[in-house]
N, CA, C and O atoms as a GROMACS GRO file, in nm:
protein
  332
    1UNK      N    1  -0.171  11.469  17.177
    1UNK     CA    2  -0.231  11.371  17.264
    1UNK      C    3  -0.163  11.381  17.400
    1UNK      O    4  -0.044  11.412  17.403
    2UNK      N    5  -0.230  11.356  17.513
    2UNK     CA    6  -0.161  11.373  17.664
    2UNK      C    7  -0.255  11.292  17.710
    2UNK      O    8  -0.378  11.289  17.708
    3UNK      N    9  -0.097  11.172  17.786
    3UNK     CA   10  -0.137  11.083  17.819
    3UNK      C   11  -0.149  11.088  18.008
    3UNK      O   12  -0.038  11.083  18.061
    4UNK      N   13  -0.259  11.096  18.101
    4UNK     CA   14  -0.209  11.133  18.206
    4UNK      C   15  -0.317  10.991  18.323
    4UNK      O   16  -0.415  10.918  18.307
    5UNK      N   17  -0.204  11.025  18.445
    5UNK     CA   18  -0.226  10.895  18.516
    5UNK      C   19  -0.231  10.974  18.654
    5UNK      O   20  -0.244  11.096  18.652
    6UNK      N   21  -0.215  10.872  18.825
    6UNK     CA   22  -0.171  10.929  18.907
    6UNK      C   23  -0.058  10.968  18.918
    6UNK      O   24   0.030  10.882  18.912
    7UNK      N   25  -0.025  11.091  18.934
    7UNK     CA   26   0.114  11.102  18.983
    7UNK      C   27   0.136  11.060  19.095
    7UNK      O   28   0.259  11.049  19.089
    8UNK      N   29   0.118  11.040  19.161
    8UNK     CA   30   0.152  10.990  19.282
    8UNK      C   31   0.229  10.860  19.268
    8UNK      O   32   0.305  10.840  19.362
    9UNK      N   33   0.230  10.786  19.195
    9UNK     CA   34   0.230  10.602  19.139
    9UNK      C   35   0.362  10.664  19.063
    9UNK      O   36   0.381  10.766  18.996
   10UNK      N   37   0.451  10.545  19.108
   10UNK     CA   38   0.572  10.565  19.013
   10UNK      C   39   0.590  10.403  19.003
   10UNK      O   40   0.548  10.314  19.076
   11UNK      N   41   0.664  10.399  18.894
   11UNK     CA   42   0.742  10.228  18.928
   11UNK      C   43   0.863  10.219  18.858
   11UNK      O   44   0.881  10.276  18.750
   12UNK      N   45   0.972  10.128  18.933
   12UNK     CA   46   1.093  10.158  18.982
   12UNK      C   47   1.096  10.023  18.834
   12UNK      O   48   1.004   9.953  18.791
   13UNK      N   49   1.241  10.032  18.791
   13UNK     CA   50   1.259   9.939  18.694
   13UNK      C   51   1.239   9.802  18.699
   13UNK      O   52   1.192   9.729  18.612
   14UNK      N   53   1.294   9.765  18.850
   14UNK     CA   54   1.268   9.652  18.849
   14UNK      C   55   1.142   9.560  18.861
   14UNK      O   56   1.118   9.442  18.836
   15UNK      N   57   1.062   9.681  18.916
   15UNK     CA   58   0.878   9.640  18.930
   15UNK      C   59   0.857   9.643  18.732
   15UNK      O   60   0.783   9.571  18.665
   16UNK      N   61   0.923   9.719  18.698
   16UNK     CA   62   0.826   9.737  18.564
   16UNK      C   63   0.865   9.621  18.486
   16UNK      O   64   0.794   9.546  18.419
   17UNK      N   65   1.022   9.618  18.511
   17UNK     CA   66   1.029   9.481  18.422
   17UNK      C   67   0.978   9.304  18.468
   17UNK      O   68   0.985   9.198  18.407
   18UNK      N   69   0.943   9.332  18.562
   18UNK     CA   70   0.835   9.195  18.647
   18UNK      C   71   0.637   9.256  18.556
   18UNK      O   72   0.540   9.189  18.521
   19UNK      N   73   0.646   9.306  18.555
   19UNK     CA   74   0.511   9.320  18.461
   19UNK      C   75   0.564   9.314  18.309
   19UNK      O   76   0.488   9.260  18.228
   20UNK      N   77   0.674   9.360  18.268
   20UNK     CA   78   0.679   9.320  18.161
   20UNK      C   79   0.711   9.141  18.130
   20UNK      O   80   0.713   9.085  18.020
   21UNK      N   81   0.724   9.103  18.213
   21UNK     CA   82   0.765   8.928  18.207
   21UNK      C   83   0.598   8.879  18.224
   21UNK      O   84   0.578   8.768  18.175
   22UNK      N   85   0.505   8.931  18.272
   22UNK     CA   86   0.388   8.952  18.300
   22UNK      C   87   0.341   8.926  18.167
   22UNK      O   88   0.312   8.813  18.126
   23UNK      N   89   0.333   9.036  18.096
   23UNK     CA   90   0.256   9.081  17.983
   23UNK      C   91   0.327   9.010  17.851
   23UNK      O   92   0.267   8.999  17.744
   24UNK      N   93   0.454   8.967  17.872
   24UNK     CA   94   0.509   8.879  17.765
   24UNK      C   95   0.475   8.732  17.814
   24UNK      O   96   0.508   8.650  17.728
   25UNK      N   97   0.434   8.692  17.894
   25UNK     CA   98   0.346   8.571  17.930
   25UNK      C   99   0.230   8.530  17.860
   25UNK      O  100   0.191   8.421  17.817
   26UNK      N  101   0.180   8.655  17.860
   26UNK     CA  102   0.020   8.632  17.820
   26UNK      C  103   0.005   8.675  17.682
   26UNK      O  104  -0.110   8.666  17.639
   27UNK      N  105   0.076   8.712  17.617
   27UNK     CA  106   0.120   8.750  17.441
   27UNK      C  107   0.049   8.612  17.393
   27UNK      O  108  -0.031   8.612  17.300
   28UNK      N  109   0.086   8.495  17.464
   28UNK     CA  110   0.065   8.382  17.431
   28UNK      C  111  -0.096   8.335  17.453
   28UNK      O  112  -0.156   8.317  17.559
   29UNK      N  113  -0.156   8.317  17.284
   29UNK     CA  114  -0.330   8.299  17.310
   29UNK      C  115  -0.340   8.166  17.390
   29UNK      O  116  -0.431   8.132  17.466
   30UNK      N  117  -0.235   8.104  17.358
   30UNK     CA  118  -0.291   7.981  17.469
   30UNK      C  119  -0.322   7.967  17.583
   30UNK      O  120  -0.410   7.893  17.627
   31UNK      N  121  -0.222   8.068  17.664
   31UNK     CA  122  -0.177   8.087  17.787
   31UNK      C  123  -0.325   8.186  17.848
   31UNK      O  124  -0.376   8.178  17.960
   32UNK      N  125  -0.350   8.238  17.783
   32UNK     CA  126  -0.510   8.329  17.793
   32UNK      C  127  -0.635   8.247  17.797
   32UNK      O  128  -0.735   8.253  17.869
   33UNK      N  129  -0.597   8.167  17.693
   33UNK     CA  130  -0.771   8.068  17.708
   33UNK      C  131  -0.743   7.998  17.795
   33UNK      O  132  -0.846   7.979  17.860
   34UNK      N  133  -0.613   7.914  17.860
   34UNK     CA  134  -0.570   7.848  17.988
   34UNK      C  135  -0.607   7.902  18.138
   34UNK      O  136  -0.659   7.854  18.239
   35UNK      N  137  -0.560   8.010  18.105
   35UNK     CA  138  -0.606   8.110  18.250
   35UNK      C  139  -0.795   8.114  18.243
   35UNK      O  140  -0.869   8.053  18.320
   36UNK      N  141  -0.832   8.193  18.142
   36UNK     CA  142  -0.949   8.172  18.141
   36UNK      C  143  -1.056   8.043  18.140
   36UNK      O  144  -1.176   8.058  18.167
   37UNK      N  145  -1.011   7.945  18.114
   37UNK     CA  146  -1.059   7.800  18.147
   37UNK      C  147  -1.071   7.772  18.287
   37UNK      O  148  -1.170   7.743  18.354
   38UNK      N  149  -0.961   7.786  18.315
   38UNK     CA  150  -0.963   7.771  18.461
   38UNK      C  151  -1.039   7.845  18.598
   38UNK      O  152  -1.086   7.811  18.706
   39UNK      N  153  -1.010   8.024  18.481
   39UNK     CA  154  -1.069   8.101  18.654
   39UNK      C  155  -1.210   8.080  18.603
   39UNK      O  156  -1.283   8.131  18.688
   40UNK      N  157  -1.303   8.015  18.479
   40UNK     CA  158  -1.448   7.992  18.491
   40UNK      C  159  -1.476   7.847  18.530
   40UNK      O  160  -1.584   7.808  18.573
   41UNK      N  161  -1.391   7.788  18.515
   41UNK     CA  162  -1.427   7.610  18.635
   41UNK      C  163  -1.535   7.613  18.705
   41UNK      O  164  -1.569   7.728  18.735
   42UNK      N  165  -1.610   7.522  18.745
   42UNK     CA  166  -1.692   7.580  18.869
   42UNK      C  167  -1.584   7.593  18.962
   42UNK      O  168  -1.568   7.704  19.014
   43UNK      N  169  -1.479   7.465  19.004
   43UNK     CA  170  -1.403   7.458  19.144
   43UNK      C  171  -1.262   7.533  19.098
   43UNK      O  172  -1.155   7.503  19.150
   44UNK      N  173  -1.278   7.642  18.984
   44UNK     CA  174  -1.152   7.696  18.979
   44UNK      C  175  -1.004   7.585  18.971
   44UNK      O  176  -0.898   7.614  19.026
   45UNK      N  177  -1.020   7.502  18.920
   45UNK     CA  178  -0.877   7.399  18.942
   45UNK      C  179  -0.967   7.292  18.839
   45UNK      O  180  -1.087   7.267  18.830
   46UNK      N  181  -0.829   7.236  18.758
   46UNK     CA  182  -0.891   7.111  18.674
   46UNK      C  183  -0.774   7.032  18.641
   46UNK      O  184  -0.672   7.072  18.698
   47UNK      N  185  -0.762   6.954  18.583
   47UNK     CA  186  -0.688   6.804  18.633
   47UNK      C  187  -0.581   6.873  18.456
   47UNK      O  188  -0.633   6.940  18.366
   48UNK      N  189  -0.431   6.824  18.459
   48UNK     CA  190  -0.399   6.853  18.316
   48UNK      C  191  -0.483   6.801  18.188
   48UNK      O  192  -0.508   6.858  18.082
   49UNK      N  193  -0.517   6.669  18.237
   49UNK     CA  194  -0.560   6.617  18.080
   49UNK      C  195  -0.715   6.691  18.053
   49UNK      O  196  -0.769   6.697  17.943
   50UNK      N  197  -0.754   6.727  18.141
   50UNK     CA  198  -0.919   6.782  18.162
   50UNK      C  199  -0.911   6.944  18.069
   50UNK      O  200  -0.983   6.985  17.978
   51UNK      N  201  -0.820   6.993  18.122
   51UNK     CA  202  -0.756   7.099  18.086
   51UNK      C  203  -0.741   7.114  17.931
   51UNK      O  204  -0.805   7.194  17.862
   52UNK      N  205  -0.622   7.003  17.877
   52UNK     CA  206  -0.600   7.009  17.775
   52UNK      C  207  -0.694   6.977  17.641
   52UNK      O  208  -0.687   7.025  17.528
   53UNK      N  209  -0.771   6.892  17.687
   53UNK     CA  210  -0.862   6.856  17.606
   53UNK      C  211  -0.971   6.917  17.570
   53UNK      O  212  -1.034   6.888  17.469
   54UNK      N  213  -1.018   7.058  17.692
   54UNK     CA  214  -1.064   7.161  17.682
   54UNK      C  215  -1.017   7.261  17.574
   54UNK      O  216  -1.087   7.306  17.482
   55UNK      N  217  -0.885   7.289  17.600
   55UNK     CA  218  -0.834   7.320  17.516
   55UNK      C  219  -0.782   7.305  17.384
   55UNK      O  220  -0.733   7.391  17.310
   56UNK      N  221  -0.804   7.147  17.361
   56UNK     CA  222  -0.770   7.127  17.216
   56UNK      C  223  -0.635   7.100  17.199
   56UNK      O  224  -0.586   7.075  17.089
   57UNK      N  225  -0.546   7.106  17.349
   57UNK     CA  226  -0.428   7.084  17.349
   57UNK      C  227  -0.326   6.942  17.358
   57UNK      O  228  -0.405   6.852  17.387
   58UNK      N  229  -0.214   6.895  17.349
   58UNK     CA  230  -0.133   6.757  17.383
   58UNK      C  231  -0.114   6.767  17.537
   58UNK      O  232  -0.046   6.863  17.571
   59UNK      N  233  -0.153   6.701  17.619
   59UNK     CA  234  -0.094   6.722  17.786
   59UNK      C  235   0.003   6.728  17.811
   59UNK      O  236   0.038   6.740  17.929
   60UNK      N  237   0.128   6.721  17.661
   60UNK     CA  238   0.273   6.806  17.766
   60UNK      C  239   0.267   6.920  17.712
   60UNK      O  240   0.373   6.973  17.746
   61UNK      N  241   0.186   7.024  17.623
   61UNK     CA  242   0.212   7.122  17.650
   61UNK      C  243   0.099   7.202  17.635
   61UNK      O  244   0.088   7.298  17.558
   62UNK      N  245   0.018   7.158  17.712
   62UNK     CA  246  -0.069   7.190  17.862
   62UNK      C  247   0.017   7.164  18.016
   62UNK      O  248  -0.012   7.191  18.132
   63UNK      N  249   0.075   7.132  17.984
   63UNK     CA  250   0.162   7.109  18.124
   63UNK      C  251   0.258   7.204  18.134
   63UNK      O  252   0.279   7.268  18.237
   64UNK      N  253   0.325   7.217  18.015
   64UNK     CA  254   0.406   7.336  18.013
   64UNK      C  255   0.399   7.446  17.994
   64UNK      O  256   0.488   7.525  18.025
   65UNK      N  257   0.286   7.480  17.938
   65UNK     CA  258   0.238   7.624  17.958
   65UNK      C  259   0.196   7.647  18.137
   65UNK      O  260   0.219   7.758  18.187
   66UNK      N  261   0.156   7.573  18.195
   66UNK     CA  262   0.082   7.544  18.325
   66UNK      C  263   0.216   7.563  18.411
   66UNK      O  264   0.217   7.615  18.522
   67UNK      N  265   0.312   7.521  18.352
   67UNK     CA  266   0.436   7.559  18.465
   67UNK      C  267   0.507   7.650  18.410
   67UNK      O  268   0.623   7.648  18.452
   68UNK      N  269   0.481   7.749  18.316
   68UNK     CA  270   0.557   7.851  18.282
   68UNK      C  271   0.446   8.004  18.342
   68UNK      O  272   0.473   8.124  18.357
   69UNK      N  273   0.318   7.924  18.364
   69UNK     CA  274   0.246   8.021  18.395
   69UNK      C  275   0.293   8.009  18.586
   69UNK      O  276   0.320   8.113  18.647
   70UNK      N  277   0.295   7.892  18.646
   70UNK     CA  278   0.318   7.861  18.782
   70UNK      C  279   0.433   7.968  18.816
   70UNK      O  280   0.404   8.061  18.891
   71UNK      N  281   0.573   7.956  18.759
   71UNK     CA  282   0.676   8.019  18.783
   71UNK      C  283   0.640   8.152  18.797
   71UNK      O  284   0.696   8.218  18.884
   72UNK      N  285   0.567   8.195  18.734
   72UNK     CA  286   0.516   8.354  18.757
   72UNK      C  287   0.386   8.386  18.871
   72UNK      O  288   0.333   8.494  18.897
   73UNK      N  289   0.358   8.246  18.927
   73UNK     CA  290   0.282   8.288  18.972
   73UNK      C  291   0.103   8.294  18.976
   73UNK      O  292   0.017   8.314  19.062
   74UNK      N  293   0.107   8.266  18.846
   74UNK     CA  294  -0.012   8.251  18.799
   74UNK      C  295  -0.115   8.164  18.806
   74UNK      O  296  -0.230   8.183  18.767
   75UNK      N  297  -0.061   8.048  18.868
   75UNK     CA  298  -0.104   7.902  18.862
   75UNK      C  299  -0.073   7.843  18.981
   75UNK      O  300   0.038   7.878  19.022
   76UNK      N  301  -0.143   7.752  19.064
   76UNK     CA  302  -0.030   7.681  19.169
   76UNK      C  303  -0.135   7.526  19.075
   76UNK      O  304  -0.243   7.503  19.021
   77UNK      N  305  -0.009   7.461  19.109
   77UNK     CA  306  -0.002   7.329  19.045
   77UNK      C  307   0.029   7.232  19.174
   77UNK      O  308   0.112   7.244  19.264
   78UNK      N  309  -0.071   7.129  19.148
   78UNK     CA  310  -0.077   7.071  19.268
   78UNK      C  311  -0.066   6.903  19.222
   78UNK      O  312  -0.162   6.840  19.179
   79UNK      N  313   0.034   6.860  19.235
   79UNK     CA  314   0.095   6.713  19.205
   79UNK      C  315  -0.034   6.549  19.275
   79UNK      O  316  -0.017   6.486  19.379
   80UNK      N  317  -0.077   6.540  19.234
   80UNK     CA  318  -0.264   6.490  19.267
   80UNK      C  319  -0.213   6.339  19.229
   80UNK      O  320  -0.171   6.326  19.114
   81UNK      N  321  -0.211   6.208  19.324
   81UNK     CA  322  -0.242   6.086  19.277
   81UNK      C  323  -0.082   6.036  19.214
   81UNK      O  324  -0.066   5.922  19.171
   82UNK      N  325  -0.010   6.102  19.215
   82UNK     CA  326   0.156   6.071  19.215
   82UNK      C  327   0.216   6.035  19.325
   82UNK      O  328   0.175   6.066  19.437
   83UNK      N  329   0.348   5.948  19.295
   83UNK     CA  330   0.417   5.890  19.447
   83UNK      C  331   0.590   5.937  19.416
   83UNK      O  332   0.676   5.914  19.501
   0.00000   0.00000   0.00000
């Protein structure tokens, strides 16, 4: 079997291990139907409890998947109707 790509494209350890924090993110089925809930929204963005209940989930952890996905990037989380 030969596995072949661009050569041109290299990636340096520290890029690879930022995709691997990537791809060990999303291992998680929750974290997949979360992302996917969201990027089919109509307005792309939905409230936690809206979210969770979509999901079948408790709103703290819909919240915490939501900020483990944020930290990477994945999410921006926007603090709505709090003081």
């Amino acid at each position: 079997m030969t596995i072949s790509g661009p050569a041109a494209l290299s990636l340096d350890r520290t890029n690879a291990e930022h995709f691997a924090e990537w791809f060990a993110l999303l291992a998680d089925p929750t974290r997949v139907q979360l992302l996917h809930t969201l990027s089919t929204s109509p307005s792309g963005a939905m409230r936690i409890g809206d979210l969770a209940e979509a999901l079948g989930i408790s709103q703290s952890t819909c919240s915490h998947h939501c900020q483990v996905l944020r930290k990477v990037g994945f999410v921006v989380v926007d603090k709505v109707g709090t003081s």
